[in-house]
N, C-alpha and C positions, 0 to 999 in steps of 0.2 A: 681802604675805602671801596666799598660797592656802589652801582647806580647812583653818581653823585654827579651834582650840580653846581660850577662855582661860577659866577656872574657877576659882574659891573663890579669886583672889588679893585682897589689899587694900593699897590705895596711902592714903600719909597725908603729908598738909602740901608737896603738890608745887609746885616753886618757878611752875612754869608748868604749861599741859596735864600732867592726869594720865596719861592713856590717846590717842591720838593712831593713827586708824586712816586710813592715805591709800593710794590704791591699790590696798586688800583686796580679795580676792573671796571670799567663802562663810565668813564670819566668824562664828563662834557666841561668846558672851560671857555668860556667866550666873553668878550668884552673885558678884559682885563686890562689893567695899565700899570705897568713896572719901571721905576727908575733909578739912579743911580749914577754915579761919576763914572766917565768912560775910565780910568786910571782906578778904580776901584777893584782889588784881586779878589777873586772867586766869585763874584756877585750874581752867579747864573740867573738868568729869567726864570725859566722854569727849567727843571730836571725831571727827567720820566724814567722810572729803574723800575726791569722786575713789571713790567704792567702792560695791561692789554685792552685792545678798544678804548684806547684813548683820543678825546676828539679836544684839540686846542683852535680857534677862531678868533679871528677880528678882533685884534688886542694889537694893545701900543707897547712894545718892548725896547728901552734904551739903557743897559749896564756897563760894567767893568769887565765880563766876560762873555761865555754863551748867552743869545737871547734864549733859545731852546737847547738844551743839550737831549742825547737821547743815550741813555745808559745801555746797559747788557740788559738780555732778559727779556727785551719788547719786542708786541708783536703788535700788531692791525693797530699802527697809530699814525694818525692823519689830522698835519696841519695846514690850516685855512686863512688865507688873509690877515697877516703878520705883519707887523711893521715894524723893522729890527734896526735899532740903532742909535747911540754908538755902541761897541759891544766886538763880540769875536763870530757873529752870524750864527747861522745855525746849523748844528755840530751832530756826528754822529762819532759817541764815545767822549772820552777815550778807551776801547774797548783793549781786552789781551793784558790786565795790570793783572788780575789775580788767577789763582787756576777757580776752575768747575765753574766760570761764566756762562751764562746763558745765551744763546743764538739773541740777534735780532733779524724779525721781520715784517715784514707787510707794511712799510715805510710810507707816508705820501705826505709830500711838501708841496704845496702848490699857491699860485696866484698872490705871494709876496712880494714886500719890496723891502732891501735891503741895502742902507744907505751910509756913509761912511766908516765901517766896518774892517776891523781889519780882517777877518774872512766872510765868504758868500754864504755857500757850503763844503765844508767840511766832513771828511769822515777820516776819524782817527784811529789808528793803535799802536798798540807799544810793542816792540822790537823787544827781543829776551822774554816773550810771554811764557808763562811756565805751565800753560794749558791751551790746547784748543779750543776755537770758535768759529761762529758763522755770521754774516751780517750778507742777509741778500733779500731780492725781491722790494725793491725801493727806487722809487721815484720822487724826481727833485722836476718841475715842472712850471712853466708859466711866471719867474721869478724874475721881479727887474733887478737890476746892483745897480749903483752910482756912486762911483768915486769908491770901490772897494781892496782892498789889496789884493788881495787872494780869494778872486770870485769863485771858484772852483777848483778844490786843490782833497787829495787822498794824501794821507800821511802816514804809508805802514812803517817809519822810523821815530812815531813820536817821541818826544821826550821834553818835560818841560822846564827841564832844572840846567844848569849850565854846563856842564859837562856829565853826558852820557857814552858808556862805551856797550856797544853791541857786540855781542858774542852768539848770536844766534837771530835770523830774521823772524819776523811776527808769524805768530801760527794761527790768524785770523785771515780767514777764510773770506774776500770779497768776491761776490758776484750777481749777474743780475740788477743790475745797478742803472736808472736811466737819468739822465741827464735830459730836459727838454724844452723849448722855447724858454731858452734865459738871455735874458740882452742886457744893453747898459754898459757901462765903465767900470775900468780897472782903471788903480793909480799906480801899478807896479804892471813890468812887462810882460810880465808871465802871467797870463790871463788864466789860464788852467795846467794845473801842473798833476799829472798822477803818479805818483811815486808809492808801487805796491810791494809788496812781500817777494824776498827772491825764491824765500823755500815757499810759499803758496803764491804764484802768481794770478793776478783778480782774473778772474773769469767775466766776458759779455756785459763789458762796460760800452754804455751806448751815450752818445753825444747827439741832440739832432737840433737844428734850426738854432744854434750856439751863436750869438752876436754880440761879444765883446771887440770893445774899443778903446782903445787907452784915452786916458781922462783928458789930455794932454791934449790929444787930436793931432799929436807932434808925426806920430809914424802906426803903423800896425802892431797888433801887440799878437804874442805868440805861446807856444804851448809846448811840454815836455812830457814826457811820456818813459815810466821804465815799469820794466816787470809786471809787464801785461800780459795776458796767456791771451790767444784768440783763433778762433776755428775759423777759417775764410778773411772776409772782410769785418770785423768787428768792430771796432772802434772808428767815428766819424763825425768830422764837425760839418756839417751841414746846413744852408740855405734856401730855403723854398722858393723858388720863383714865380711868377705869376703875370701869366701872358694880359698885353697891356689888351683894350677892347679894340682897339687899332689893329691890330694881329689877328683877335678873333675873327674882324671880318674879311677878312683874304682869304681868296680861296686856295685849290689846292695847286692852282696852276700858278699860283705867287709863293710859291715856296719861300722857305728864309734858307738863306746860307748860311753853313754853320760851320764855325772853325773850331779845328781841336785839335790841341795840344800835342802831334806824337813824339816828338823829339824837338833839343832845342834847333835843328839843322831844318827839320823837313816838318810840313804841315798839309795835312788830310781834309780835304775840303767835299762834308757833304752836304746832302740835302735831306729835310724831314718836314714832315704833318705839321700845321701850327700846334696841337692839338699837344702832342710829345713835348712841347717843351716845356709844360708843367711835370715834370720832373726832379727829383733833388738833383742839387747842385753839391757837391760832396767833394769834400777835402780826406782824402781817406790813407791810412798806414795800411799798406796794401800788403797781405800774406798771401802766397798760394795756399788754395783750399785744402786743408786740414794738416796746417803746417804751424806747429807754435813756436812764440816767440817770447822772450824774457828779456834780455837786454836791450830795449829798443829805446835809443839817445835820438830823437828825433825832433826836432824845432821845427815848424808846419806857419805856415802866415796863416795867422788863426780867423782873420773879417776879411773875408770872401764879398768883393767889391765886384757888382756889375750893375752897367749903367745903366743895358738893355736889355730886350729879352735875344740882339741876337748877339749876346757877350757868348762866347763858346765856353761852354761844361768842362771842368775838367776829368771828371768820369762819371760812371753809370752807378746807378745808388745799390746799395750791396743786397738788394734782394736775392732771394733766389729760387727757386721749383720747389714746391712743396714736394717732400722725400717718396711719400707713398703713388703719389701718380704713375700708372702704366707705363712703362718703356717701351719703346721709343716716344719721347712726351711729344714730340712732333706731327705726329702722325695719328695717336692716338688720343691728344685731347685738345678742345677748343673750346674757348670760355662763352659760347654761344650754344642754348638749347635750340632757338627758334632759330632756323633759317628766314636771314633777310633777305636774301637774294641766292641765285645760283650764277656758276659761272657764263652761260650763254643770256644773259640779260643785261641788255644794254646799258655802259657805267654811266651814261649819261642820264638815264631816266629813272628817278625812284620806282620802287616796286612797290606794288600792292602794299605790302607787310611791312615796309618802310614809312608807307604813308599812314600806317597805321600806327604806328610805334610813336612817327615823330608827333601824332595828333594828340596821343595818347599824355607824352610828355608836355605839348603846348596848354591840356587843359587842368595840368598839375602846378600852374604857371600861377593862379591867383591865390591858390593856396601858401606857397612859397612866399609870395607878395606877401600877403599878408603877414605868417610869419616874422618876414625879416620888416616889417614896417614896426613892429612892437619889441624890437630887440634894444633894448634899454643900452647894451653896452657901446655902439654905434653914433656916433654924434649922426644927426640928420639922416636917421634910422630912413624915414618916408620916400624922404627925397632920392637917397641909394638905393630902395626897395624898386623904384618904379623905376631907376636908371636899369636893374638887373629885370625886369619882368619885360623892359625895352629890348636890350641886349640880347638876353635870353632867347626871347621871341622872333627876334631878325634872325637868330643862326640857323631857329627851327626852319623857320622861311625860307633862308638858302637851301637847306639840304632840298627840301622841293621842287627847290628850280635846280638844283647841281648837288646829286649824294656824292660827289665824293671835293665838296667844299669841306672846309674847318676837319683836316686828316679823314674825311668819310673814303668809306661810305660809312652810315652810322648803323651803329649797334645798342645794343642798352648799355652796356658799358662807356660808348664813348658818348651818347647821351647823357649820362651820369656823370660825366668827367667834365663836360663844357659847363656843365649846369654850376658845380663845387668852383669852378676855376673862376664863373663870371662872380658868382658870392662872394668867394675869397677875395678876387680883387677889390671889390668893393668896402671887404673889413667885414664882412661876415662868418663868423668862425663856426658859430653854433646857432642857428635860429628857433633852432629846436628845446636849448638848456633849461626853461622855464617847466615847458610841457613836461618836460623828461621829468627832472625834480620832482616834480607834483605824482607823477602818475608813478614815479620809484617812492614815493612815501606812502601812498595808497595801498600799494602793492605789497610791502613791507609791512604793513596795518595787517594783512589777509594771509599772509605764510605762515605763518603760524596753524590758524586753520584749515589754510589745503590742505598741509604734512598731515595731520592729526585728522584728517577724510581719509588720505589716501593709506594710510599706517591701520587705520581700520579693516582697511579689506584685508582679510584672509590671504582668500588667494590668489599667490602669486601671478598667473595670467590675468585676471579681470585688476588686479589693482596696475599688471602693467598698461592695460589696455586704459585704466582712468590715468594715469600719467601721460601717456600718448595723448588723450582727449585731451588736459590741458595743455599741453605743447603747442596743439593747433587753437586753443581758444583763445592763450594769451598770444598766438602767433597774428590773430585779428587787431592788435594794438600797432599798425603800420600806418604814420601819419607820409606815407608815399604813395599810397595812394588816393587819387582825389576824392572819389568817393568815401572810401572811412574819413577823409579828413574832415568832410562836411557833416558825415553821422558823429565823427567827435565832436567837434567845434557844436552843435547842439545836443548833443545829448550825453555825448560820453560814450562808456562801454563798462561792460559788467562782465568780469571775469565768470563768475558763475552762470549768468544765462547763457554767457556764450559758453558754456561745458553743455550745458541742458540743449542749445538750440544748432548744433553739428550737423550737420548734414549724414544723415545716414549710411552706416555700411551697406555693400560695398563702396569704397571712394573712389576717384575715377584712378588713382594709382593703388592699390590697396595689397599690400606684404607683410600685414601684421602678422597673421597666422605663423610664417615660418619664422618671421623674426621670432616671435613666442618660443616657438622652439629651440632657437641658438639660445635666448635670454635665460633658458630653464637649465641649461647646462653652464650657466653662471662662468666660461666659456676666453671668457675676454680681460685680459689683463690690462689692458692703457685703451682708453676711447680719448679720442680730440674731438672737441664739439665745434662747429664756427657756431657761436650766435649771434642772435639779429636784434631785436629792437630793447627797446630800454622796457620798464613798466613791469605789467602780465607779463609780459612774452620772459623776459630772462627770470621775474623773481619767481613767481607763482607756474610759468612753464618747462624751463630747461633747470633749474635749480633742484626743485624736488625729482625731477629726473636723475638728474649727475647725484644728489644723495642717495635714490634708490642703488645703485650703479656703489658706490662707495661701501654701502652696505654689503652688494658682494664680493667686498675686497680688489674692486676694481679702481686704479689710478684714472682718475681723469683731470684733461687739461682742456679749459675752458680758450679759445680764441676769439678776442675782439678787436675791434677795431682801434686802430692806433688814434686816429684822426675823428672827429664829429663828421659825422652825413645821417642828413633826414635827423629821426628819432633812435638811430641805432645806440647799443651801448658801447662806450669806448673800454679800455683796458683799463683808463685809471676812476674810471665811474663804478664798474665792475669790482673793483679792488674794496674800493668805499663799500659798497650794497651788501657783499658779505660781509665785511668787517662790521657791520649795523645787524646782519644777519644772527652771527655768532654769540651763543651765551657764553656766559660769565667761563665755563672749562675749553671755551675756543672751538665749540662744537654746534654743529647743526641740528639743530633741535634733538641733541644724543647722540649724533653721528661724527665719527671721529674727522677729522680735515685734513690731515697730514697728509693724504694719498691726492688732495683737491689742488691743482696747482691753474694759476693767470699768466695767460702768455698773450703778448702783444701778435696778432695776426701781420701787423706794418698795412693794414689794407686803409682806406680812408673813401671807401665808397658802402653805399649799399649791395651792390653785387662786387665780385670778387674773381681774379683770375689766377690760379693756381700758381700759373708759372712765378709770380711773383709773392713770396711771402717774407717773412723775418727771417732771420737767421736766427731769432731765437722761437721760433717756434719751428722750425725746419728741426731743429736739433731735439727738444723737446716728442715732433711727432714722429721720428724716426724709426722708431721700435713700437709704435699702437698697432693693434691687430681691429681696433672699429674708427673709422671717420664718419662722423655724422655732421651733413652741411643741413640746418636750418633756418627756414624763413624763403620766402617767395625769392627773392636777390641772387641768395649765394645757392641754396635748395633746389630751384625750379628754372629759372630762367638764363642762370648760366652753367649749370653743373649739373643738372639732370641725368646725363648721359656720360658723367665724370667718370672714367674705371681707373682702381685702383690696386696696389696690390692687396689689399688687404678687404675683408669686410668694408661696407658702406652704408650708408642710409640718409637720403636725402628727405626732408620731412618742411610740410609746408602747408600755409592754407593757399587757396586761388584767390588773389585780390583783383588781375585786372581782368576783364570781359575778353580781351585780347588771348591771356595764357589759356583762359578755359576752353575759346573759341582750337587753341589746336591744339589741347589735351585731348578735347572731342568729353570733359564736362560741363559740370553747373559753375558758376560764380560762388563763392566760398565754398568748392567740393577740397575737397584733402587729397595731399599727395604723400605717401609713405612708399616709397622705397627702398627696398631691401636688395642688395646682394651680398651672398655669400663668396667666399674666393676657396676653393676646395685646396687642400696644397696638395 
């Protein structure tokens, strides 16, 4: 089946497979309702084998076996609001029974609940596989359990008959694999169990913000772990904390003392910023750096209990330097373009440029407000809105009277960071997801016909120069700034006029020329892009770009943001938008995708600090010869002046009166920057 539609049916007591999708492409499925006796064998909900761009939603799933199983062969399938249960949860495989299987990829499980189950998520294969495979690039996301057995458990020993003898480990291939915001009960102790392949150990299995508890509530429930391969710190159950507003307002001369753990005999007592202790809280199987491991028998107290924010860390969350950064990265790079201050300026009194910044954030404060007031997922959305436009607006206050309150002196980053942290505590995850939604639908309406404007042009320079143009047109879709927010909230924005209505060459950064030149010698084998907003800016801007880029056999790897902040696109929004992108042969409008890879940035702001990034994107940009950071955030205001070893190009429109003011242009003038790195 092609472009197919199945809606509001419901299947009951099927003697085998209810629903059985093999071969599909561009499959939508929503509102369905499947049932059957939990004690009923083989009764899968649905089965997907062999199929691509499959979209399942908001359906009632209770069988005998898998609610979703997900065969060999699939790619870009993503499931949405699933109600699973009773049944064996939702399954990947069981893969590795036959040879010449086909990979799976482009996975995404999200915003589920799964409820007496005897597994969560699952991913399975069989041991003695008599061919190879792959199953990577897949996220499980946003999932509740209650009362499940086996909330989260990898099976590269399956076997489902009573006696199995293995004579060779599975030759399926896991990696890339995330695990994230799943909570809820397990009725058995072993909350997550990974048990992979001895002869392929999984690769960059990621655990984050993990909050299982046994059903029981008797004791803490725990986790096992064998034959995991991992480069650094890989694997980690993780808790996000969330400084109380009590904390926020202390300043910096109230420090909190912080205890942590370095031995059971002796303990290191320091002091930090309130500001740092929104940080992950990480339970981690700690490897020295680029050292693997295969037999790792390790039971971990999986529900990481703290009462306060000053409960002491038990370590530092596994980020780490993004690989191409200038050496020595101390000396040579600071995630601040604008200076806020200099060293002979008194710490007690903001500066000029300070007082500009904080004004700048204080009158982005009702836009925010409003936002989080219509955020439908929030019980007394209104009421929390105006508590954070409160909160919010007191910290700006202090920094006034004392920059170096709330871990200042401030910067835009840690402006950014109080802003996310007063939200968060509040229960605001996304105030954005509505906006975004809408304007990725819109966007998505219009790619089609920018590729087929820009596949028009001839020649090479002037159709790079119109891909450039839309980079910065859909880079105007930035609801962080107050200004556009108010030109949206009335009128919206038009990808096309803003192409037509650019500010003229030259821009006040302007390097297209010689970029022309490296781009003609087609030059560049791996680009890393960070992108910025949802909408224009990544479909209709950075999209036909990274296709152009594909076309000359160049790998590129897209980086987004791990976390929701503002309008940006996240990793797993990003993952959707192409997969809704792709025709029926898995290509971009003709353009092959195999070389297009999504990596999680782990950033969770709009601007970004190098020193800290994933470890799966560290490994991923380790070998690019271009880094290109776009959008005002990561492009202009804190990486401008970023050197790297490699090729670079920072690309952006000017949204605030503040950056243009000491670029020395106009308010929506462009910034392209180029450097080359000669070796």
């Amino acid at each position: 089946m092609n472009q197919t539609v199945v809606q509001g049916i419901t299947s009951l007591n099927s003697k085998f497979f209810h629903i059985a999708l093999v071969e599909c492409k561009n499959f939508k499925g929503t509102e369905i309702k499947i049932s059957a006796p939990a004690d009923s064998p083989n009764t899968d909900g649905i089965h997907v084998e062999r199929s691509s761009n499959v979209c399942i939603s908001r359906s009632l799933i209770g069988t005998g076996d898998d609610c979703i199983s997900i065969g060999q062969g699939n790619s870009q399938v993503t499931i949405t609001r699933i109600r699973c249960g009773p049944g064996h949860g939702i399954s990947v495989g069981s893969l590795g029974r036959y040879e010449n299987e086909g990979d799976v990829s482009g996975l995404v499980v999200r915003d589920c609940a799964i409820s007496g189950t005897m597994n969560g998520i699952r991913i399975k294969t069989w041991a003695n596989s008599p061919g190879s495979s792959a199953a990577t690039n897949m996220t499980f996301e946003n999932i509740v359990m209650k009362n499940v057995t086996n909330p989260i458990i990898i099976d590269q020993s399956y076997c489902p008959f009573s006696s199995c003898i293995s004579t060779e480990p599975s030759k399926v291939k896991l990696s890339d694999i995330y695990f994230k915001q799943i909570r809820g009960t397990s009725s058995s102790a072993v909350a997550v169990a990974l048990e992979c392949s001895e002869g392929i150990p999984c690769q960059n299995i990621f655990l984050e913000n993990v909050h299982l508890e046994l059903s029981t509530g008797e004791k803490q429930a725990t986790s096992s772990c064998k034959n995991v391969r991992a480069r650094g710190l890989v694997i980690a159950w993780k808790q996000r904390q969330v400084i109380p507003s009590s904390i926020l307002k202390k300043h910096n001369q109230k420090k909190i003392t912080h205890n942590k753990k370095v031995s059971e005999k002796k303990k290191h007592i320091r002091t930090i910023p309130s500001y740092q202790l929104y940080r992950e809280n990480v339970l981690q199987i700690r490897v020295a750096k680029g050292v693997d491991f295969y037999q790792v028998q390790k039971r971990v107290s999986f529900f990481i209990r703290l009462s306060s924010a000053q409960k002491s860390m038990e370590s530092e969350s596994e980020m780490v330097a993004f690989p191409l950064l200038l050496t020595p990265i101390e000396s040579n790079y600071r995630a601040c373009t604008i200076p806020y201050r200099f060293p002979s300026d008194n710490p007690k009194k903001p500066t000029p440029t300070e007082l500009q910044w904080i004004d700048l954030f204080l009158n982005s404060i009702p836009s925010f407000k409003k936002r989080a007031e219509s955020d439908t997922t929030v019980p007394d959305a209104p009421v929390r809105a105006e508590k954070f436009a409160q909160r919010y607006g007191d910290v700006l206050e202090d920094f006034k009277k004392d920059p170096e309150s709330h871990g200042g002196p401030p910067d835009c980053i840690l402006l950014c960071r109080l802003r996310e942290i007063i939200l968060r505590e509040l229960g605001f995850i996304d105030i954005f997801k509505r906006v975004k939604d809408e304007e990725n639908a819109k966007a998505i309406s219009l790619f089609k016909d920018v590729v087929q404007l820009n596949d028009a042009i001839e020649d090479d320079s002037k159709r790079l120069e119109n891909l450039v143009r839309g980079i910065f047109a859909g880079n105007i879709f930035d609801l962080g700034s107050a200004e556009l927010a108010e030109v949206f909230s009335k009128d919206g924005m038009s990808f096309l006029a803003s192409c037509q209505n650019l500010v003229p060459r030259p821009w006040v950064i302007d390097d297209l020329d010689a970029f022309k030149v490296k781009w003609s010698k087609k030059s560049w084998k791996k680009v890393v892009i960070f992108v910025d907003n949802s909408g224009a800016d990544i479909i209709l801007g950075i999209l036909p770009f990274a296709r152009e880029l594909l076309r000359h056999g160049t790998q590129v790897v897209l980086a987004a943001n791990d976390m929701p902040s503002i309008n940006d696109v996240t990793y797993t929004e990003l993952i959707e938008i192409i997969a809704k992108l792709k025709d029926e042969n898995g290509q971009l409008m003709g353009v092959d995708t195999s070389n297009l890879l999504i990596a999680n940035s782990g950033n969770d702001l709009p601007v970004i600090d190098l020193t800290r990034v994933s470890q799966m994107l560290a490994y991923l940009a380790s070998d690019a010869d271009l880094v290109v950071l776009e959008g005002m955030g990561r492009g202009i205001e804190t990486n401008l002046y970023a050197q790297f070893k490699c090729d670079s190009l920072k690309i952006g429109m000017v949204k605030h009166p503040e950056v243009a003011q000491f670029l020395g242009g106009r308010l929506y003038d462009c910034v392209f920057k180029y450097n080359e790195v000669v070796s």
